[in-house]
ZAKOL-390328 format. One record per residue (C-alpha): residue in one letter; x, y, z. Coordinates in steps of 0.5 Angstrom, whole numbers, plus 2048, in hexadecimal, padded with zeros to 3 digits. Example, Ala and Ser with C-alpha at 12.3 -4.5 7.8 and 13.67 -1.06 7.14 Angstrom:
a8197F7810s81B7FE80E
% end
This chain:
x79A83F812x7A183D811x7A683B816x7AE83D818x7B0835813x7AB83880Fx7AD83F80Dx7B583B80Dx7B4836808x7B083B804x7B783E804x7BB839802x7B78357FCx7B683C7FAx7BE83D7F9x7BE8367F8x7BA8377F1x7BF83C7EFx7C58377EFx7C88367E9x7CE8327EBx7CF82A7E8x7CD8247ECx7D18217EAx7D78257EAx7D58267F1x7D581F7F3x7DC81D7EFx7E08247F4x7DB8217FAx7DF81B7F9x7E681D7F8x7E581F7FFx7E981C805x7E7817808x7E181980Ex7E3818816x7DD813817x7D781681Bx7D381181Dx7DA80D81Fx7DB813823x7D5812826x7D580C828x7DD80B82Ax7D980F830x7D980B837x7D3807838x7D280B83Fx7D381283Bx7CF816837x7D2818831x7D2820830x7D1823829x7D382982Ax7D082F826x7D3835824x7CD83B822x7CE843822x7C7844821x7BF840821x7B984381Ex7B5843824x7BB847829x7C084A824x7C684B825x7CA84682Cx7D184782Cx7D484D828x7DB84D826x7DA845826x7E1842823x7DF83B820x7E7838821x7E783A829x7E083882Ax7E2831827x7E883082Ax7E4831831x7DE82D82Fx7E482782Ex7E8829834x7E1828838x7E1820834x7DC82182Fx7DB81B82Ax7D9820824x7D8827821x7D182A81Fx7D383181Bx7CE835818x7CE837811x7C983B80Fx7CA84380Fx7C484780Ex7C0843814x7C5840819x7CC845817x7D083F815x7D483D80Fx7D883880Cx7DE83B80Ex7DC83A816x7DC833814x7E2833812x7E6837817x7E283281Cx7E482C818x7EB82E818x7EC83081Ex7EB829821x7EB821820x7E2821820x7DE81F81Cx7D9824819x7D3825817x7D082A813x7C982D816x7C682F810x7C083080Dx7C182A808x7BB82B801x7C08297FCx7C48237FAx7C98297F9x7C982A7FFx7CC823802x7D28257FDx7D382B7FFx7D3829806x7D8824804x7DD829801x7DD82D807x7E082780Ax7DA82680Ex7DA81F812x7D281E811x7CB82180Fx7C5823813x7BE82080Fx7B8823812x7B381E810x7AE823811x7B182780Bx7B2822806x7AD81D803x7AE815803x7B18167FDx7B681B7FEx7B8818804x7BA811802x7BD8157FCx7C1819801x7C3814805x7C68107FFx7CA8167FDx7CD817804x7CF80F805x7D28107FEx7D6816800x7D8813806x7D481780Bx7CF815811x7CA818811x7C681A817x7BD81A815x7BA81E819x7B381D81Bx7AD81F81Fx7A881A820x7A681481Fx7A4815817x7AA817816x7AE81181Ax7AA80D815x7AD810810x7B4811813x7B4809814x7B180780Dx7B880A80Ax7BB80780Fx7BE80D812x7C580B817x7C481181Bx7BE81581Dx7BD81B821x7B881C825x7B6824825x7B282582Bx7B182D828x7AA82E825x7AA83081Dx7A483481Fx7A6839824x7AE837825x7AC83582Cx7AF83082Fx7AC82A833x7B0826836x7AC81F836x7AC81E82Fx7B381B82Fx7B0816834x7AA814830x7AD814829x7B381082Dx7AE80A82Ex7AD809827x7B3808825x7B8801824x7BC80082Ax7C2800825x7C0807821x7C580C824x7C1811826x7C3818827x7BF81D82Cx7BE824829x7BC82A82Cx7B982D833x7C082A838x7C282F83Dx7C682B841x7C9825844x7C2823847x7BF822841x7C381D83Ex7C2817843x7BA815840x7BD817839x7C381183Ax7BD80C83Ex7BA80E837x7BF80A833x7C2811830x7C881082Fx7CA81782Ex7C881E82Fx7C882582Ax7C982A82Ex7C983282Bx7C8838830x7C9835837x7D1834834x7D283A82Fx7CF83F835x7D383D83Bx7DA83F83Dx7DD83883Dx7DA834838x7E082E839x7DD82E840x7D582E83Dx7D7829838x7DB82483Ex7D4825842x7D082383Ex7D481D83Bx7D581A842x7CF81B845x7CD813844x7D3811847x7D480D84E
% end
């Protein structure tokens, strides 16, 4: 039986295959591009007694559908920035999760953050485009990508100037993350079975990473308390989606959670 990632990257290898576009082209505009806003600069700028917020701007997910309508990417992310976070995460993938490039550029545009583009990355083309929307970093799934890929995906990010952010689930996947020497790992504490989240797989994957690894939590945080055991962790940020984008005051969300280690 196949699962919600399997479905979504079924999708896009099938898109992917009827791709027809230059490499090589790609690569040559990708570089063209001005310079990015350094995401793992932004993230590590953060007080060592704070914790670093990436905040998300999604419409929809496959497992609750639609979270906010109407949603205005501009006004969200100047929110998200008023409220003090490090970074932008901006879903780019229409049919799934309702987002799109433009989202991400209206986000971008509207503030001084570093953005990355939350996508379901198959393709080195995918890593160029991300950089011609002008997105900051890319998210690798370690999970959807063999050893290859991701050391190959992970070249072409460096070279193009984007941080890339490896997502990983457990412990084989951290192996794999650290033999490539990924910069930044993301622990995703959502089950790719069932899209549950459990919220103590951070804390197990976090004790297997290197204590100088920037490590991101992701998924499955809901307020401020869960932010204290995550920090003694040694994360050093957190990707937050649907507890911002769904409240009323995003800013003041954003702010508690930032300072929800400060003394």
């Amino acid at each position: 039986m196949g699962t919600y990632l399997d479905e979504i990257l079924d999708f896009h290898r099938y898109e992917s295959r009827g791709d027809s576009r230059s490499l090589d082209t790609l690569v040559e505009k990708a570089g063209e591009v001005e310079p990015t806003r350094g995401f793992k600069k932004a993230l590590m700028e953060s007080p060592a007694n704070e914790m670093a917020v990436i905040a998300e701007i999604k419409k929809r997910s496959p497992s609750l559908g639609e979270l906010v309508s109407n949603l205005i990417p501009s006004s969200v992310s100047q929110e998200y920035e008023e409220g003090g976070a490090s970074a932008l995460s901006v879903l780019t993938d229409a049919k799934y999760f309702g987002g799109s490039s433009i989202d991400l550029r209206e986000a971008r545009a509207a503030c001084n953050l570093p953005v990355l583009r939350k996508d379901f990355t198959v393709d080195l083309r995918d890593i160029c485009d991300a950089r011609i929307m002008e997105a900051d970093a890319v998210l690798l799934i370690a999970a959807a990508l063999d050893d290859y890929e991701l050391k190959d995906f992970i070249a072409l990010s460096r070279e193009l100037g984007l941080d890339a952010l490896v997502e990983v689930h457990d412990e084989t996947e951290v192996e794999r993350a650290l033999m490539v020497e990924a910069q930044i790992i993301g622990v995703n504490q959502r089950d790719l079975q069932t899209f549950q989240v459990d919220t103590d797989r951070a804390l197990r994957i976090g004790e297997l990473l290197p204590s100088e690894m920037t490590k991101v939590a992701e998924s499955g945080i809901h307020s401020p308390d869960d932010i204290a055991a995550l920090h003694n962790a040694g994360y050093r940020a957190v990707l937050v989606g649907e507890y911002l984008v769904q409240s009323e005051n995003r800013g003041e969300r954003v702010a508690g959670l930032r300072t929800a280690t400060s003394t």
